[in-house]
C-alpha positions in Angstrom: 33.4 144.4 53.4 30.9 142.7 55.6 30.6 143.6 59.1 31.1 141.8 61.9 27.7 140.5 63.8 26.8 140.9 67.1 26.4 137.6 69.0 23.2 136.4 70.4 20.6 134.5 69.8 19.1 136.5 66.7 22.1 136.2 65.4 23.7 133.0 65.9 21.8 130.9 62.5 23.7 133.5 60.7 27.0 132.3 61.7 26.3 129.0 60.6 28.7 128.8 57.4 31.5 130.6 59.4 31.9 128.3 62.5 29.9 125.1 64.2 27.0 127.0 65.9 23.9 124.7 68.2 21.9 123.0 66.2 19.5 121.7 68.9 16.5 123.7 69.8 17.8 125.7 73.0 14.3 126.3 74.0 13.7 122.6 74.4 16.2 122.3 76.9 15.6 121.2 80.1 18.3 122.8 83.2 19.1 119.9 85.6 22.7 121.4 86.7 23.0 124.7 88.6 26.7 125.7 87.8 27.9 128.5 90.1 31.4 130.2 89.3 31.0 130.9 85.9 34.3 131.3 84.7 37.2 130.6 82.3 37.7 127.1 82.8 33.9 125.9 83.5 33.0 127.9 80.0 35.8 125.8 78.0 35.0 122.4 80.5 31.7 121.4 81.6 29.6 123.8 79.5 31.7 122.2 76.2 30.4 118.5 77.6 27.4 119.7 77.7 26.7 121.3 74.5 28.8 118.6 72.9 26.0 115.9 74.7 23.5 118.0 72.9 24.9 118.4 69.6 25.9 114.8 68.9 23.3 113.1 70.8 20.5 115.6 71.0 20.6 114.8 74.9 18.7 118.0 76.1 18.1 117.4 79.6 21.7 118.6 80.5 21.2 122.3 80.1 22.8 124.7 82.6 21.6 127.4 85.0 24.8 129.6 85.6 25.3 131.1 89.0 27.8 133.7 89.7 28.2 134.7 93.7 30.5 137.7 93.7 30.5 141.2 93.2 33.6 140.8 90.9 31.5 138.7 88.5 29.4 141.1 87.3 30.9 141.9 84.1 31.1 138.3 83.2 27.2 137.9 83.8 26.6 141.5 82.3 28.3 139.8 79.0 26.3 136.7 78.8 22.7 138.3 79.5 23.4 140.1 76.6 24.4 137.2 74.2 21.9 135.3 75.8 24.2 132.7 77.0 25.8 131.9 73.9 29.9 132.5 73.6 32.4 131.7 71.5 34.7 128.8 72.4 37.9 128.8 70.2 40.0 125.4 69.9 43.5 125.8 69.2 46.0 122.9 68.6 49.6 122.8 68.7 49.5 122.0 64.9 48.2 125.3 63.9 44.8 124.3 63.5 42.1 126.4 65.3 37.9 125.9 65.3 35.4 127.7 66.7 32.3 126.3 68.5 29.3 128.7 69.8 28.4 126.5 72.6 24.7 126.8 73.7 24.0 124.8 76.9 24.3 127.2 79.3 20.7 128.8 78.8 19.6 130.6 82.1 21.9 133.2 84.7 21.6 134.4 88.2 23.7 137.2 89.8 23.7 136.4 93.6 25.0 140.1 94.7 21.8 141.5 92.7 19.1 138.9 93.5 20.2 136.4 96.6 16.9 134.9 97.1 16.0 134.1 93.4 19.5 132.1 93.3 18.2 130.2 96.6 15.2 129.7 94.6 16.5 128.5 91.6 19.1 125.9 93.2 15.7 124.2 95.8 13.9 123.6 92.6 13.4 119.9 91.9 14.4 120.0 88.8 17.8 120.9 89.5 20.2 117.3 90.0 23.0 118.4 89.6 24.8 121.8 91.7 28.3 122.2 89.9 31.1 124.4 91.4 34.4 126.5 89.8 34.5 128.4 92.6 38.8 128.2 93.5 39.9 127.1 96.6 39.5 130.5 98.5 35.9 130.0 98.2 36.6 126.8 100.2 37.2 129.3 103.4 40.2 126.6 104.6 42.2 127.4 107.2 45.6 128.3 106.0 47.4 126.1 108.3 45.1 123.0 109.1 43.5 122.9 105.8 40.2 122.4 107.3 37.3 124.6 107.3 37.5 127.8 108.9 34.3 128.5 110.7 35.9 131.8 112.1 36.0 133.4 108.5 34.4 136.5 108.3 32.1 135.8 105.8 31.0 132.4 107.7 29.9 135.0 110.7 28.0 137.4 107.9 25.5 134.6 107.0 25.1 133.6 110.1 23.7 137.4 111.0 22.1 137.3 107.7 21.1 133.9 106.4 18.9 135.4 103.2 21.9 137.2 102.5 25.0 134.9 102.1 28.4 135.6 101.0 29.6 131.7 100.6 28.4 129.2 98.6 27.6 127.4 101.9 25.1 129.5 102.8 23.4 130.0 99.4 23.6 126.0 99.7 21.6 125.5 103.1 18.8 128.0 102.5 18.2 125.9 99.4 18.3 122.4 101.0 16.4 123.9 103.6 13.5 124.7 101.0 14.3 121.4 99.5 13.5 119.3 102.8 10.6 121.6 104.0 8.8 121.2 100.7 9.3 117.5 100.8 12.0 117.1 98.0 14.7 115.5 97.2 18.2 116.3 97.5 20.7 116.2 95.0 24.8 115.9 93.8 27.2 118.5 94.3 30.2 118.1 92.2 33.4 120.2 92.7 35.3 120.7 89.9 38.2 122.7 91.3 41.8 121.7 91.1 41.9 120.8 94.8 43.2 117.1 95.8 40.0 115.3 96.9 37.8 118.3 95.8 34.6 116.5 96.8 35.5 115.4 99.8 37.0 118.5 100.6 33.4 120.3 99.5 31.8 117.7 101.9 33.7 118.1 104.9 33.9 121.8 104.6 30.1 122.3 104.1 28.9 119.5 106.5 31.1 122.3 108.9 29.4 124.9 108.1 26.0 123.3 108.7 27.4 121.8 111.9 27.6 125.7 113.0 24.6 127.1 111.2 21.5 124.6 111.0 22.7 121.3 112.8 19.1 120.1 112.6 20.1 119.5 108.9 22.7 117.3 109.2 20.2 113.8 109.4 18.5 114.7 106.1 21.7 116.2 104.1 23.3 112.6 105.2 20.4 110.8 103.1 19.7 113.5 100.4 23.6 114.9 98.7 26.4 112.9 97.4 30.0 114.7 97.1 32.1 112.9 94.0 35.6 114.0 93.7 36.5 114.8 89.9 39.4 115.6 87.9 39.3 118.3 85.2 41.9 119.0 82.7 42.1 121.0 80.1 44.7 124.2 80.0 42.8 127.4 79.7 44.5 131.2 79.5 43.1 134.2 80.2 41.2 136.0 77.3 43.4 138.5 75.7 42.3 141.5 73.3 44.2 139.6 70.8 41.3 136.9 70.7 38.3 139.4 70.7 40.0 141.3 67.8 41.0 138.0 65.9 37.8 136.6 66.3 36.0 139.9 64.6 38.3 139.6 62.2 38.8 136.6 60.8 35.3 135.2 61.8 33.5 138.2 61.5 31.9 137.5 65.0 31.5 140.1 68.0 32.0 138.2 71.1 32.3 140.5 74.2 34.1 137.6 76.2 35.3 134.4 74.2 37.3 131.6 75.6 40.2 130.0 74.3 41.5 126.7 75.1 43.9 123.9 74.1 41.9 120.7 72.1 43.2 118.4 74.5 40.5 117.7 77.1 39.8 114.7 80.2 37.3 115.1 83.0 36.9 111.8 85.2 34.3 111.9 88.2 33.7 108.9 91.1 30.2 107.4 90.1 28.4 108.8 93.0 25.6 110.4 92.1 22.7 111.2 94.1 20.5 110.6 90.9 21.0 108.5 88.2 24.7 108.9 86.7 24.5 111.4 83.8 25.0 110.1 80.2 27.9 112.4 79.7 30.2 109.1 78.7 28.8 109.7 75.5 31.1 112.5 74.9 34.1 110.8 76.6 33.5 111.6 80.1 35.0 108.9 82.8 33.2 107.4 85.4 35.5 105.3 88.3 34.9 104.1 91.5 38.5 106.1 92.8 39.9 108.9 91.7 43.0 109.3 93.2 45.2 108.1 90.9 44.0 110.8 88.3 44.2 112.9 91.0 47.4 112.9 91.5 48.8 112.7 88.4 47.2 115.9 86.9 47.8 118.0 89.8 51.5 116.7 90.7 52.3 116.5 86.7 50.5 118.9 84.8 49.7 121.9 87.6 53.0 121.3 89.6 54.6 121.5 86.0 53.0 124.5 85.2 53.8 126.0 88.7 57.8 125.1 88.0 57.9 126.8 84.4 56.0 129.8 86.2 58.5 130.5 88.5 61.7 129.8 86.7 60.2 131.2 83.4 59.3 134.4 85.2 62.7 134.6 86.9 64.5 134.1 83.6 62.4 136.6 81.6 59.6 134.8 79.5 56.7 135.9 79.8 54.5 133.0 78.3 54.2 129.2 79.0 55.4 128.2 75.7 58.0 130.1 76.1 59.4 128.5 78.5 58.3 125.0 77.6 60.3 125.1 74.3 63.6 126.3 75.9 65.5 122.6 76.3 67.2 123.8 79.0 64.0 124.7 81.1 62.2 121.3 80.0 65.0 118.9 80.5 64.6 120.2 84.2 61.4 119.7 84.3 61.0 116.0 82.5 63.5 115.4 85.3 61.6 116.4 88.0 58.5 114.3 86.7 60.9 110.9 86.1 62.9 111.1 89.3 60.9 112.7 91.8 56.7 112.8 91.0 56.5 109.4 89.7 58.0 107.3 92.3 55.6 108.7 94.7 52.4 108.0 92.1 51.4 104.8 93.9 49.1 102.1 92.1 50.1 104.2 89.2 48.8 102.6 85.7 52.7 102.8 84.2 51.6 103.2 80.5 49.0 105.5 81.5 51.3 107.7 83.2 54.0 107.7 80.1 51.5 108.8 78.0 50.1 111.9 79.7 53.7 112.7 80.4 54.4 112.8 76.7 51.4 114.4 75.6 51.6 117.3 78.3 55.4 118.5 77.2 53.5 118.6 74.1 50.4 120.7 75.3 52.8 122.8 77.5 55.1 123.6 74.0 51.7 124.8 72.2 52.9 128.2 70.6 49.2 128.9 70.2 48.0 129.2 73.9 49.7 131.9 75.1 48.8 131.2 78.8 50.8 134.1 80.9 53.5 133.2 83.0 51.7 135.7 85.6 48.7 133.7 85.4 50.3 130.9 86.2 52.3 132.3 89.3 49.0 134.1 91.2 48.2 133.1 94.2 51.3 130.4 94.2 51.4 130.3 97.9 48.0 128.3 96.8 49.5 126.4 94.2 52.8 125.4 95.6 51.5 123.8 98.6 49.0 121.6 96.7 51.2 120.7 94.2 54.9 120.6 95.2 55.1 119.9 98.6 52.9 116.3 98.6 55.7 115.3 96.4 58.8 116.5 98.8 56.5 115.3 101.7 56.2 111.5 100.0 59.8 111.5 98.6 61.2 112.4 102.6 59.3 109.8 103.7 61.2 107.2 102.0 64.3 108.8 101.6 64.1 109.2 97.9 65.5 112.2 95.7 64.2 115.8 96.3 66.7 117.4 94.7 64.6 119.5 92.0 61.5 120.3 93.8 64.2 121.9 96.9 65.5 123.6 94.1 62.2 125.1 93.0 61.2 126.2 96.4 64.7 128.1 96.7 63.7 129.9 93.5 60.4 130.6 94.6 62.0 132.4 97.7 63.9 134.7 95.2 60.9 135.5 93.1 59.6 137.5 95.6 62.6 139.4 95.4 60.1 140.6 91.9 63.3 141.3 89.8 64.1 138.7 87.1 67.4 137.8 85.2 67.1 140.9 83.1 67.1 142.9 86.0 63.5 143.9 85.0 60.6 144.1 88.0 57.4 142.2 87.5 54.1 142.7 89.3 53.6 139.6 92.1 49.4 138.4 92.7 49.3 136.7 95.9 46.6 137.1 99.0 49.4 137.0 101.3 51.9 138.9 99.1 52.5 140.7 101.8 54.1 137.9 104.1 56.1 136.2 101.3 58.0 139.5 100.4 58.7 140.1 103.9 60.2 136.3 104.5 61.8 136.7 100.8 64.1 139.5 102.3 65.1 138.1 105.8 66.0 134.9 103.2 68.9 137.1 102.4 70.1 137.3 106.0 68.9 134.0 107.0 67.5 131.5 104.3 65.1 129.1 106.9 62.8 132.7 107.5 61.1 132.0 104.1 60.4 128.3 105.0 58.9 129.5 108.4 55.7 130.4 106.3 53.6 127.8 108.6 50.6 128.2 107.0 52.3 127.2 103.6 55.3 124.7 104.7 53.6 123.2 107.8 57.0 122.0 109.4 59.2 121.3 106.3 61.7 124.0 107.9 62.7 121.2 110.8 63.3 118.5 107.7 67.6 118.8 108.0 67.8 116.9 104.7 65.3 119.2 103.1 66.8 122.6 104.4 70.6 121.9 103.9 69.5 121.4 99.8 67.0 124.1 99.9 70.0 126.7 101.8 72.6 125.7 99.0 70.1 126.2 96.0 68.8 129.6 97.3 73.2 130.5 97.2 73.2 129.7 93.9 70.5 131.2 92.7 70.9 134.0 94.5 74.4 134.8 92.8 73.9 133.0 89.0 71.4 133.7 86.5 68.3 131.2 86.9 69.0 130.0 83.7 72.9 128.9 84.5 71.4 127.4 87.6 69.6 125.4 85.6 72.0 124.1 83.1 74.3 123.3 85.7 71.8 120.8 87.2 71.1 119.3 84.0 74.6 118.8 83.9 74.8 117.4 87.6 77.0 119.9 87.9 74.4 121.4 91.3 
């Protein structure tokens, strides 16, 4: 029996009759993007466009330089030092059909923690256009309750004291603009690719703050030298399971430390505002608009708000997986409900055919038996997620007195799943920064149900909405004395 090989670079021409390996010259590539936040999603997302641009088009002036700022990131850059950038990206489609790519274009890696100043270094070079960011929204530093940036953090004060040093990506940012304007360069784009509404604008405003505080005297040339494009990413990526390593060794014969799986669907659309010349990435289906909000809107109030729902109702009937519950009728009656009556009403300028379709497809992408995206997963840090992508609909649906019945309903049960008991009567483990507070409101909810809405930095002032809180108060009864799933039925029934 043959035995499995290593990846890496010595290794990879090997591979070639197994699965689709690069078959540009990696050593030709030229980096024009810094990527910092290495993770998941950026591995089955932007690095995939790339390597796809060079692979069909033999466009090597895309490569990537990945950047990884945190102490908690080390393994992940341990991993692809060793396989010399290369990983193994595995496609699999609701059909049963699964491929695997070893996607080459992210050939150079910087650890921030072990070597700050070579990071600053490598993101002032001129050759860099492009400085690309996964870095989730706590790497934003927003204020919980304003949403604007917090220049109290803690971590805002440590690079002030030591500015060669940073712990944000702000600060690694300034010291290399700084180099950039003192050496007579040029500036470049930064392009946020987290699932935050507005991302570039909120990168903008956020780091413009920090500057304001830190090195004001940059302000006048960062105004004439960086653009800030919003984008919109999509493409549903789980956690990397044993199960994939152990699958890919066998049944590929390929040992890949850290692999990435992913769904086949995939969209990424970005405002055409590039400080250079806009990339050629349209070759390999990227869009280029002059607004993205409609997109916007519709992933993150449709697909992430949908995921959000089948978190917390899945979690509180039992499943453990997404599919799960996206192929329980019950569960996804509710939520095609919630999507026709209450999210796309408030999708204004909304292309109606465009809207239908992603609908369609996405109950599809959600039932994928293949991606077997945890239900915990889903549900971390929801005092994040349920802000950004709930409430904006409940906020526009107040406003003109249109239904709210099903997102009230989902807020009640996300007040009694951090009771952490499900349906089964079976505890599960609760990932949330504030964890802490949301508990503690969750069980004065028993006494009195408005404490949990008092949350200011997640409900603003929702709790002083009467029509909101009288259905919110009479869905947290019922679920608090029937089974999620009866709940649920009873609604589909209008019988709640």
């Amino acid at each position: 029996m043959q035995n499995p090989v290593y990846l890496n670079i010595e290794n990879v021409d090997s591979l070639r009759n197994r699965v689709s390996t690069p078959t540009f010259d990696r050593d030709k590539i030229k980096t024009s993007i810094a990527h910092i936040g290495v993770s998941n999603f950026h591995r089955v997302h932007q690095a995939y466009y790339m390597h796809e641009l060079m692979q069909k088009h033999d466009r090597l002036d895309y490569g990537i330089c990945g950047i990884d700022l945190l102490d908690g990131d080390r393994k992940i850059y341990n991993v692809l030092k060793d396989q010399d950038g290369l990983y193994s990206l595995i496609i699999k489609d609701e059909n049963g059909s699964h491929q695997v790519k070893i996607i080459g274009s992210i050939v150079e890696y910087f650890f921030g923690p072990e070597n700050p100043m070579a990071v600053i270094e490598r993101l002032a070079n001129p050759d860099i256009e492009i400085i690309s960011l996964t870095i989730a929204e706590d790497g934003y530093h927003l204020n919980e309750i304003t949403g604007e940036f917090d220049q109290e953090h803690p971590s805002v004060d440590e690079d002030v004291k030591n500015p060669f040093y940073p712990k944000t990506v702000f600060g690694y940012l300034v010291q290399a603009f700084k180099l950039r304007k003192l050496r007579g360069l040029s500036g470049c784009t930064v392009l946020s690719c987290d699932n935050i509404k507005g991302n570039g604008d909120t990168m903008k405003l956020s780091f413009l703050n920090y500057v304001s505080q830190v090195e004001p005297e940059l302000l006048p040339w960062l105004e004439k030298n960086s653009t800030f494009p919003n984008s919109m990413v999509d493409r549903i990526t789980p956690l990397t399971i044993q199960e994939d390593i152990e699958a890919l060794k066998r049944d590929f014969l390929i040992e890949d430390q850290w692999p990435v799986v992913c769904e086949s669907f995939s969209n990424w659309v970005i405002e055409d505002n590039f400080f250079h010349e806009t990339p050629q990435w349209g070759k390999v289906g990227v869009q280029f608009v002059k607004q993205i909000e409609f997109y916007d809107k519709m992933k993150l109030q449709l697909l992430n708000a949908g995921h959000t729902i089948l978190g917390i109702l899945g979690t509180l009937h039992g499943y453990k997986t997404v599919h799960e519950a996206a192929n329980d009728e019950e569960f996804m009656s509710f939520l095609k409900a919630y999507m026709d009556e209450e999210v796309i009403p408030v999708l204004e300028n909304v292309e109606t055919l465009s809207v239908e379709n992603y609908k369609t497809k996405l109950i599809t992408r959600f039932k994928n038996p293949y991606i077997h995206d945890s239900l915990s997963r889903i549900c971390s840090e929801s005092s994040a997620k349920v802000p950004a992508f709930i409430l904006p609909t409940i906020n526009s649906q107040l406003l003109k007195d249109k239904v709210i019945n099903r997102a009230a309903f989902v807020v009640a049960a996300w007040c009694k799943y951090y009771d952490g008991v499900n349906d089964q009567g079976k505890v599960f483990k609760i990932s949330d920064s504030i964890s802490n507070t949301l508990i503690r409101r969750s069980t004065l909810s028993h006494q009195d149900p408005i404490k949990f809405l008092e949350i200011e930095s997640v409900f603003g002032e929702l709790n002083t909405n009467p029509v909101f809180v009288e259905k919110y108060i009479g869905y947290l009864a019922q679920i608090r004395s029937h089974s999620i799933k009866d709940c649920i039925k009873n609604f589909n029934n209008n019988l709640l």
